[in-house]
C-alpha positions as protocol buffer text, in pm:
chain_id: "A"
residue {
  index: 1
  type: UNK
  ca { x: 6847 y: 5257 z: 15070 }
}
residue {
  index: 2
  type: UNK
  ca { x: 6735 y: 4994 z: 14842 }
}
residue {
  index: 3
  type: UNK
  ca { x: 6561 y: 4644 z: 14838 }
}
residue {
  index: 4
  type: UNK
  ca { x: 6498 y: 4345 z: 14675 }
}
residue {
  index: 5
  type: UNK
  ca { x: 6137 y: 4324 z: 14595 }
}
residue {
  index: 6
  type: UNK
  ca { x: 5871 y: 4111 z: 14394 }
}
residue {
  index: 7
  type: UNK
  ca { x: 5485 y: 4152 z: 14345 }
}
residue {
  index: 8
  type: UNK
  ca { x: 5283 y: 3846 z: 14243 }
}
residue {
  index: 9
  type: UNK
  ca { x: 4960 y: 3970 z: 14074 }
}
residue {
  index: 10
  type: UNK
  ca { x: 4678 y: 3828 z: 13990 }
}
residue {
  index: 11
  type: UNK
  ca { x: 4407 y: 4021 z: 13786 }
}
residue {
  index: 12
  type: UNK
  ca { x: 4153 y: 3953 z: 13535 }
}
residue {
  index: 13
  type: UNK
  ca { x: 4269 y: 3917 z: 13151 }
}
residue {
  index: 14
  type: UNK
  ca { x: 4178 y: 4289 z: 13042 }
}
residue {
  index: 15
  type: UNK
  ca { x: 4374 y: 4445 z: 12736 }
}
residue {
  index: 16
  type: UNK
  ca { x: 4599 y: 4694 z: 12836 }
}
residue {
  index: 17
  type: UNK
  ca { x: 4664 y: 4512 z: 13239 }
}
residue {
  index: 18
  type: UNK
  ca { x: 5039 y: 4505 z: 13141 }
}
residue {
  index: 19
  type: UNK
  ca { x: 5108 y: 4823 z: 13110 }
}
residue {
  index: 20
  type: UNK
  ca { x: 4891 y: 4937 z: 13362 }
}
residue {
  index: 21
  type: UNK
  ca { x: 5078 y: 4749 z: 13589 }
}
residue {
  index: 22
  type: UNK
  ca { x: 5381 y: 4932 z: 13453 }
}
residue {
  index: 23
  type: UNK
  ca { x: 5229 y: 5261 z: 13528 }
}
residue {
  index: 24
  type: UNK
  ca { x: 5341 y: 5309 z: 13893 }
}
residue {
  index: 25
  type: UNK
  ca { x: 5704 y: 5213 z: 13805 }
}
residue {
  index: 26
  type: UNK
  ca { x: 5723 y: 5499 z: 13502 }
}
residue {
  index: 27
  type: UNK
  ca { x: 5547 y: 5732 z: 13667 }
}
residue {
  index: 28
  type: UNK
  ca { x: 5885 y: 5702 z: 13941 }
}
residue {
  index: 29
  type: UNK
  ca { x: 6122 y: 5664 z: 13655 }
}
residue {
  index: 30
  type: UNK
  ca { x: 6190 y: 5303 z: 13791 }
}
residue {
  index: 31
  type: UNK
  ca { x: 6233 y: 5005 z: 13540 }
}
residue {
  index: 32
  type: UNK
  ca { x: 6189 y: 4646 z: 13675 }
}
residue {
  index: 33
  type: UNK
  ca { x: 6446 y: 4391 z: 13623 }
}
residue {
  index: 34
  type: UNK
  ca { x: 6218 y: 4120 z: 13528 }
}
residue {
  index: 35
  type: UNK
  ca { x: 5848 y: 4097 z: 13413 }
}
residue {
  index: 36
  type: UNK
  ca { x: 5661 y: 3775 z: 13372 }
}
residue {
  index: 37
  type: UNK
  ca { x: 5317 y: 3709 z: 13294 }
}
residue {
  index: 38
  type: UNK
  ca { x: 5097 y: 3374 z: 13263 }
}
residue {
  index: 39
  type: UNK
  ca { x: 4738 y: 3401 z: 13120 }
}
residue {
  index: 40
  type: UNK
  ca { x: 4543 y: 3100 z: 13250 }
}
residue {
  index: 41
  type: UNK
  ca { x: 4173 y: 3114 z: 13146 }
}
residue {
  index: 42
  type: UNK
  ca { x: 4037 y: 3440 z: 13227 }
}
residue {
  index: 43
  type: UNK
  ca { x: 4307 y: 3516 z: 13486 }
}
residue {
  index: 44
  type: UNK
  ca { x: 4667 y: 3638 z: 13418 }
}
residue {
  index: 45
  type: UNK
  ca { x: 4915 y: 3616 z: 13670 }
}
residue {
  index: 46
  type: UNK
  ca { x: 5212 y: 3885 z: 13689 }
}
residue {
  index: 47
  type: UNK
  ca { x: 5545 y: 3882 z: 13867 }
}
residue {
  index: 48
  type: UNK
  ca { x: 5728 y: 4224 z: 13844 }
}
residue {
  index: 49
  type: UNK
  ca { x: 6090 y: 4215 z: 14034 }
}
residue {
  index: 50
  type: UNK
  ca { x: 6277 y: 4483 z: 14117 }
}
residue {
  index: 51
  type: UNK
  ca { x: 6669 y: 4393 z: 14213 }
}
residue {
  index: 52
  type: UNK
  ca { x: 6725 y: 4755 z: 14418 }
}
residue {
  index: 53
  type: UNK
  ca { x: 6389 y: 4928 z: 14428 }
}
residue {
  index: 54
  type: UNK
  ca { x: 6447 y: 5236 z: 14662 }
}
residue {
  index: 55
  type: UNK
  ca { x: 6270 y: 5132 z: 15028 }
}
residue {
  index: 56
  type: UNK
  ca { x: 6048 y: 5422 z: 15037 }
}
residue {
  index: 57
  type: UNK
  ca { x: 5847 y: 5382 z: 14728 }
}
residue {
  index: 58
  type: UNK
  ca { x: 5782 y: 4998 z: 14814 }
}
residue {
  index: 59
  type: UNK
  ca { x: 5468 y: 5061 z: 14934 }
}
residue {
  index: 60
  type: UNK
  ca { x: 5327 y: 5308 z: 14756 }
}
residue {
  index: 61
  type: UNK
  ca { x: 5401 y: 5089 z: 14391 }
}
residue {
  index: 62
  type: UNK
  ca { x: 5227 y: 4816 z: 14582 }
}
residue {
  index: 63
  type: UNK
  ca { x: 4956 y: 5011 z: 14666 }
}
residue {
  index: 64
  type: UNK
  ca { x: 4881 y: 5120 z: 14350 }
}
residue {
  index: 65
  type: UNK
  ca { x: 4956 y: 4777 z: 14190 }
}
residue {
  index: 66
  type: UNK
  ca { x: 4608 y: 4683 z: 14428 }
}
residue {
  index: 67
  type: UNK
  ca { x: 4424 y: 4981 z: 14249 }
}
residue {
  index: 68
  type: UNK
  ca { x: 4485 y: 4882 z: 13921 }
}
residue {
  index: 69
  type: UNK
  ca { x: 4093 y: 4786 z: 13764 }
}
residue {
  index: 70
  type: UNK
  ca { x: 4075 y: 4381 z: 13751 }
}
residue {
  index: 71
  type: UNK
  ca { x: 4336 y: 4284 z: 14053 }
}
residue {
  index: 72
  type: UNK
  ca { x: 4245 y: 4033 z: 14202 }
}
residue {
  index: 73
  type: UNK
  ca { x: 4548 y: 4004 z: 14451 }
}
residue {
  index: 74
  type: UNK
  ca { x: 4903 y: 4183 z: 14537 }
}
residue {
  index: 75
  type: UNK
  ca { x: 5167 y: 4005 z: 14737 }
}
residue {
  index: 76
  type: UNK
  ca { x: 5485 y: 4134 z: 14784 }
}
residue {
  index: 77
  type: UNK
  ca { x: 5758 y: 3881 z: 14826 }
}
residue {
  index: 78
  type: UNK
  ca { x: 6141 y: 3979 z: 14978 }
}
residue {
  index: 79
  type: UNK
  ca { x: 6435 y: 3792 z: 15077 }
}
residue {
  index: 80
  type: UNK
  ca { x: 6442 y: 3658 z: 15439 }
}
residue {
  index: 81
  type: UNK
  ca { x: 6717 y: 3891 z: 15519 }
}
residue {
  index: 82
  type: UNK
  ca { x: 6631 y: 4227 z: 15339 }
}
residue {
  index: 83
  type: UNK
  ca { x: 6940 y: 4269 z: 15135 }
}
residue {
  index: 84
  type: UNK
  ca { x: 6990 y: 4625 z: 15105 }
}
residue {
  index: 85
  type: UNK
  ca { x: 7212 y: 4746 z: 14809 }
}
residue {
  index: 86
  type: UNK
  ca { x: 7430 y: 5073 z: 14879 }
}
């Protein structure tokens, strides 16, 4: 079963945050929809969706999104109604 996800990050401006913030999607052979990323002073902020992630792995790519060196914050955003996509 799969979901609609997003993570908002926020981390400090380090090179090399983007694709460490990558890393927990290719290391599950998942590739995100849409990437976006906003560097505003010393802070960059990161959305990462996902249009059918598979439900099981949600929480472990958010998990390590939070372990990544320089995150300041993860939040995971979803549709109301979880739309699951056979």
């Amino acid at each position: 079963m799969s979901v609609r996800v997003r993570f908002l990050v926020d981390a400090e401006a380090s090179p090399g945050l983007l694709s460490r913030l990558l890393m927990p999607y290719a290391k599950r052979d998942l590739i995100p929809d849409r990437m976006w990323s906003h560097r505003s002073g010393d802070m960059v902020h990161v959305e990462i969706a996902m249009d059918a992630m598979p439900q099981e792995v949600v929480h472990v790519v958010e998990g390590n999104l939070r372990q990544v060196i320089g995150v300041q914050s993860v939040t995971q955003l979803r549709p109301s109604a979880l739309q699951r996509i056979a």
